[in-house]
NUMIMAR-343320 format. One record per residue: residue in three letters; y negated, z, x negated of N, C-alpha, C in turn. Coordinates in steps of 0.05 Angstrom, whole numbers, plus 5000, padded with zeros to 4 digits. Example, Ala and Ser with C-alpha at 12.3 -4.5 7.8 and 13.67 -1.06 7.14 Angstrom:
! NUMIMAR-343320
Ala511451564736509051564754506651564736Ser504551424743502151434727499951574742
//
This chain:
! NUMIMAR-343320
Unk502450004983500050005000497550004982Unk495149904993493449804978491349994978Unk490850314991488950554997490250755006Unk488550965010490451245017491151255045Unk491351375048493451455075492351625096Unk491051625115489251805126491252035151Unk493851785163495951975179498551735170Unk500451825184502751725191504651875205Unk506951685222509551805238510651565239Unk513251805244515951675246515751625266Unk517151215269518151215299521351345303Unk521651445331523851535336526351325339Unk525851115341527550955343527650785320Unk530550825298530550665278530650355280Unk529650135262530749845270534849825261Unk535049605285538349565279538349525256Unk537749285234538349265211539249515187Unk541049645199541249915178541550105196Unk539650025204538850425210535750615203Unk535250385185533850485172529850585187Unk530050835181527550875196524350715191Unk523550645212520450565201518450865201Unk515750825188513651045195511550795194Unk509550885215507250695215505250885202Unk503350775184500950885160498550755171Unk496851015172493050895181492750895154Unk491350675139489550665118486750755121Unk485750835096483050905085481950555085Unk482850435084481350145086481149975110Unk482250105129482150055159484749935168Unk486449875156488449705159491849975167Unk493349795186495549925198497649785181Unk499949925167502149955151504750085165Unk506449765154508849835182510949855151Unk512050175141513650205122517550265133Unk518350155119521850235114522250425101Unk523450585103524450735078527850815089Unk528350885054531850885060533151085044Unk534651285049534051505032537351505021Unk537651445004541351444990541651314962Unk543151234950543551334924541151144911Unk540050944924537750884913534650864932Unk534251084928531251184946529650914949Unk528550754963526450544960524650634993Unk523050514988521850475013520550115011Unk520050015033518649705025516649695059Unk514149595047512749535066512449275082Unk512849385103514349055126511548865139Unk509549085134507348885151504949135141Unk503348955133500149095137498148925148Unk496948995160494748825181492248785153Unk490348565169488148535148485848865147Unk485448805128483349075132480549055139Unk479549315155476549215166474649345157Unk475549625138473549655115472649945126Unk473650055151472950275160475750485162Unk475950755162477350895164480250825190Unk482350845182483550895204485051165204Unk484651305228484551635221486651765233Unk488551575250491051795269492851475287Unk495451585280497351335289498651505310Unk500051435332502151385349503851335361Unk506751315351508551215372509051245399Unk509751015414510151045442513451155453Unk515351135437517951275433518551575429Unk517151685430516852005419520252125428Unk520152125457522152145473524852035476Unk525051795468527251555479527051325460Unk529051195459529051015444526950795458Unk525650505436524350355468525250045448Unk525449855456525049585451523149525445Unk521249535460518149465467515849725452Unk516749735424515849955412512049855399Unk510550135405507250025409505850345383Unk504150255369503250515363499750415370Unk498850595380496950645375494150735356Unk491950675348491550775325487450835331Unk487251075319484351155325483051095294Unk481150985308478350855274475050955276Unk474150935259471851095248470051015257Unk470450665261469150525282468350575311Unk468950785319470350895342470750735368Unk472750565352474850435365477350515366Unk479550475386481950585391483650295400Unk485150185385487449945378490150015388Unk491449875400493449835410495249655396Unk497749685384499249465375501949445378Unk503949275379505049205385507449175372Unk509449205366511749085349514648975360Unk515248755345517448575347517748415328Unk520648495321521848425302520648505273Unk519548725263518048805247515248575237Unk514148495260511948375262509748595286Unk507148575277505748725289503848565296Unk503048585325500848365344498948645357Unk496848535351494648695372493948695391Unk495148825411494648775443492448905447Unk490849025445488449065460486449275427Unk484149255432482449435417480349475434Unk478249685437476149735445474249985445Unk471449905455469850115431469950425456Unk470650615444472150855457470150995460Unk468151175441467251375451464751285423Unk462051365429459151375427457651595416Unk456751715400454951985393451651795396Unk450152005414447251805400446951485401Unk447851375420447051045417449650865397Unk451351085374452150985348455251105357Unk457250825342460251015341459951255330Unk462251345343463251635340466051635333Unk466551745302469551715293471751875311Unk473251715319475351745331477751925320Unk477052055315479452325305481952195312Unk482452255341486352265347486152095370Unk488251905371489851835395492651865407Unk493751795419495351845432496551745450Unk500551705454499851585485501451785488Unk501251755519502951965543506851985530Unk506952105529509452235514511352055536Unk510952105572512952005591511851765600Unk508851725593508351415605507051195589Unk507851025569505650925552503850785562Unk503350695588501750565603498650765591Unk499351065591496951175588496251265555Unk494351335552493551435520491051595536Unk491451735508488352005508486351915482Unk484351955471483551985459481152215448Unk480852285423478852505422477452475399Unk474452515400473052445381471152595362Unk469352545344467252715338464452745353Unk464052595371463052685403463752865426Unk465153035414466453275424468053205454Unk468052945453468552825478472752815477Unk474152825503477252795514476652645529Unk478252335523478552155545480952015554Unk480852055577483951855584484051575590Unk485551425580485151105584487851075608Unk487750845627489350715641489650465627Unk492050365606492150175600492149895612Unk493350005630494049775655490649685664Unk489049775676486649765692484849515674Unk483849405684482049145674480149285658Unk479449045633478549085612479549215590Unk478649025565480749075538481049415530Unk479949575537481949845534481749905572Unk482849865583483649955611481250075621Unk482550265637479550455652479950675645Unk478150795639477751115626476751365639Unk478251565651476751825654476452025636Unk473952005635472352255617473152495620Unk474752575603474552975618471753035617Unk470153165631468453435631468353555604Unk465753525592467153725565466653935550Unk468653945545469154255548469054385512Unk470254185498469754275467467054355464Unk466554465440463454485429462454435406Unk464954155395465454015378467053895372Unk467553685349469053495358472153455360Unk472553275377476853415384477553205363Unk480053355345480753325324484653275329Unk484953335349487553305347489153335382Unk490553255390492753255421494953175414Unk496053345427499253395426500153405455Unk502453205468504453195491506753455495Unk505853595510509053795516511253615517Unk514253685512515453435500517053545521Unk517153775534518453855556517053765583Unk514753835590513253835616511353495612Unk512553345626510753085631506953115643Unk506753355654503253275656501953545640Unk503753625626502453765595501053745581Unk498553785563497653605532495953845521Unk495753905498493954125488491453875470Unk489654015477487953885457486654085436Unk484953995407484554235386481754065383Unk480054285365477254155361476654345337Unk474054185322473054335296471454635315Unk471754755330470054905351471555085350Unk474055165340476155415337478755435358Unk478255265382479055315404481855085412Unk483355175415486454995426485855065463Unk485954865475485954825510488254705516Unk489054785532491154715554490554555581Unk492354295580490454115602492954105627Unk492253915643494153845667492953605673Unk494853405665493553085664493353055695Unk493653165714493653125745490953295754Unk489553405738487853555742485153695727Unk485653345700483853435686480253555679Unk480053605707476453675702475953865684Unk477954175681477754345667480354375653Unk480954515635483254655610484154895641Unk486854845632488355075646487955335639Unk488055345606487055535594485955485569Unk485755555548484355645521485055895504Unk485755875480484856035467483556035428Unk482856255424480456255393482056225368Unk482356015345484856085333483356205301Unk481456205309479056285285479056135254Unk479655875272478455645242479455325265Unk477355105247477254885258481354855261Unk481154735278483454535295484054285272Unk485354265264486053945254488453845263Unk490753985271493153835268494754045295Unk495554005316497554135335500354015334Unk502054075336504954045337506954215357Unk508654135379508854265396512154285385Unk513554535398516254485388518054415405Unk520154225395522254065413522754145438Unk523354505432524554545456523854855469Unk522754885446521455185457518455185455Unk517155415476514755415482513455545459Unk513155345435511255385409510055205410Unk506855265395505655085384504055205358Unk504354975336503655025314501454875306Unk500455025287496654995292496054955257Unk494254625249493754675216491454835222Unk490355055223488755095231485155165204Unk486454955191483854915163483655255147Unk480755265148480455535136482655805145Unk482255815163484856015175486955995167Unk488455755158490755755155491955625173Unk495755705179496255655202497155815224Unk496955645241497755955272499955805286Unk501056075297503255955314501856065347Unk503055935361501555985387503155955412Unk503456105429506056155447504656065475Unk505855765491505655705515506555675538Unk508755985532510656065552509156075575Unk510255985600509455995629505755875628Unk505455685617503055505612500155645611Unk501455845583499556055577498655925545Unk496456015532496156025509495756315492Unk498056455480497456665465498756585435Unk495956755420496756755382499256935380Unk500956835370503656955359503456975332Unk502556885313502756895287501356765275Unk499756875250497956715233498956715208Unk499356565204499756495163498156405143Unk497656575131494856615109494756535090Unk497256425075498756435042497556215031Unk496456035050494855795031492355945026Unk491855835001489055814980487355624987Unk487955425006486055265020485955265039Unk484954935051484754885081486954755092Unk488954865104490354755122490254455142Unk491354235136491054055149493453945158Unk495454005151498153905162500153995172Unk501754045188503454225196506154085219Unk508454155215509754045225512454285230Unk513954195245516254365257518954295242Unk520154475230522554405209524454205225Unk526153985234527853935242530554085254Unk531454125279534154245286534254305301Unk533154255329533154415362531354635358Unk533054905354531555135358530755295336Unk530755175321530155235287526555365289Unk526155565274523155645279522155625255Unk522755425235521655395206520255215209Unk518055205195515355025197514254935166Unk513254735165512354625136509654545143Unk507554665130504454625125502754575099Unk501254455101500154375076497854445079Unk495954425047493454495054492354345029Unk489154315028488554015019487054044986Unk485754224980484354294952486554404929Unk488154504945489954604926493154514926Unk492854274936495554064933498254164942Unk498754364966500354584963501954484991Unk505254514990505654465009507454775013Unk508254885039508855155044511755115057Unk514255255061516155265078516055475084Unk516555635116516055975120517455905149Unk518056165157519156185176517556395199Unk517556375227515756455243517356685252Unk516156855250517557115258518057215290Unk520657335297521057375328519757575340Unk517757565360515857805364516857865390Unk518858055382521258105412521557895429Unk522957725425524357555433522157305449Unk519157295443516957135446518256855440Unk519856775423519856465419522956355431Unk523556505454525656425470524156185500Unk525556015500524655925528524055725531Unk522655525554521655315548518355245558Unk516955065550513555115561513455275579
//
């Protein structure tokens, strides 16, 4: 690849040829990177497609498979431009089905932090920006990004990250540089179901497979774990042990496994720790 790397994910569905998994890469040069990798007695990875580059940030990718395998596999991708792109894949070729300009600060784009699509419907995507603005797109609805409802808004700065309950279909948490993780109800989004303070900017949420956790990069703070049993938000655990800012965070692989891997960014550090059981708090499901 030809610049750094601003996000990436795994699609859940490997290509037949192998087996072998793809991950789609946002570039620092604006450009989307469709990679292979193959992990056995000779490690390689090879890059199958990179789009031209447009010279602006691309800051957060998406697969539309999270859930299920799909044919018709799409990632999504949010830019600095604050534009939000739609694309397409077949046969490890990538086509751009739709782009358009998302969200505004002042007259001027507004970088597009995170997108997203609906975990149960890819018809829909969310987006969140440095306009402190949450928006929902109807892909389907006329015009090149569909039709959009604005949440009400409710950050008090800009949303930095959304995450799909992988259990409950009209679920989504959203996070913001403002300290605050919300709890939405896509059937009812004018207000957050709830909220709570995680006492440092939001960058990265991660919900767990199957139990009602969510894990928080939560920058200066560190990271938090955060319990959404019965579609509540309470702090369960904070982890302090980075020397920096927390920006990455992810859930160990294994069903009900409560090991978590986080990184943090000045001090090159990546962490493995395990979330501790606060009487029996991380049993259950959202």
């Amino acid at each position: 690849m030809t610049s750094g790397v601003l996000d990436c994910k795994w699609s859940a569905t490997p290509v037949e040829d192998g087996g072998r998994p793809l991950l789609a890469c946002g570039l620092a040069e604006g450009s989307l990177a469709l990679v292979q990798g193959c992990i056995g007695e000779e490690d390689t990875v090879a890059v199958l497609e990179q789009t031209e580059a447009r010279g602006h940030l691309y800051l957060s990718v998406d697969w539309n498979d999270r859930r299920e395998s799909r044919v018709d596999k799409k990632v999504v991708v949010s830019e600095a431009s604050g534009e939000v792109a739609v694309w397409s894949l077949a046969q490890d070729r990538m086509e751009l089905l739709q782009r358009w300009d998302a969200h505004q600060l002042c007259g001027c784009p507004s970088e597009v932090w995170i997108a997203a699509f609906n975990a149960f419907d890819d018809n829909v995507a969310l987006s969140g920006a440095d306009d402190a603005c949450l928006k929902i797109w109807d892909l389907r609805q006329a015009g090149e990004g569909g039709a959009a409802v604005m949440i009400p808004r409710q950050h008090d700065a800009g949303v930095t990250t959304l995450c799909w309950c992988p259990t409950e279909e009209h679920l989504f948490v959203s996070g913001s540089y403002d300290e605050h993780i919300r709890l939405w109800d896509i059937r009812s989004p004018r207000q957050p179901i709830t909220s709570c303070h995680v006492n440092g900017g939001v960058w990265r949420l991660k919900w767990h497979s199957t139990r009602p956790l969510l894990a928080s990069a939560s920058m200066h703070r560190g990271a938090t774990v955060v319990s959404t049993a019965e579609s509540s938000l309470k702090v369960l655990h904070e982890y302090q042990d980075h020397d920096s800012m927390a920006y990455g965070i992810d859930w160990c692989p294994g069903g009900t496994s409560t090991s978590i891997a986080s990184c943090s960014f000045y001090d090159h550090a990546l962490h493995f720790w395990e979330v501790p059981d606060a009487g029996g708090a991380l049993a259950g499901g959202c």
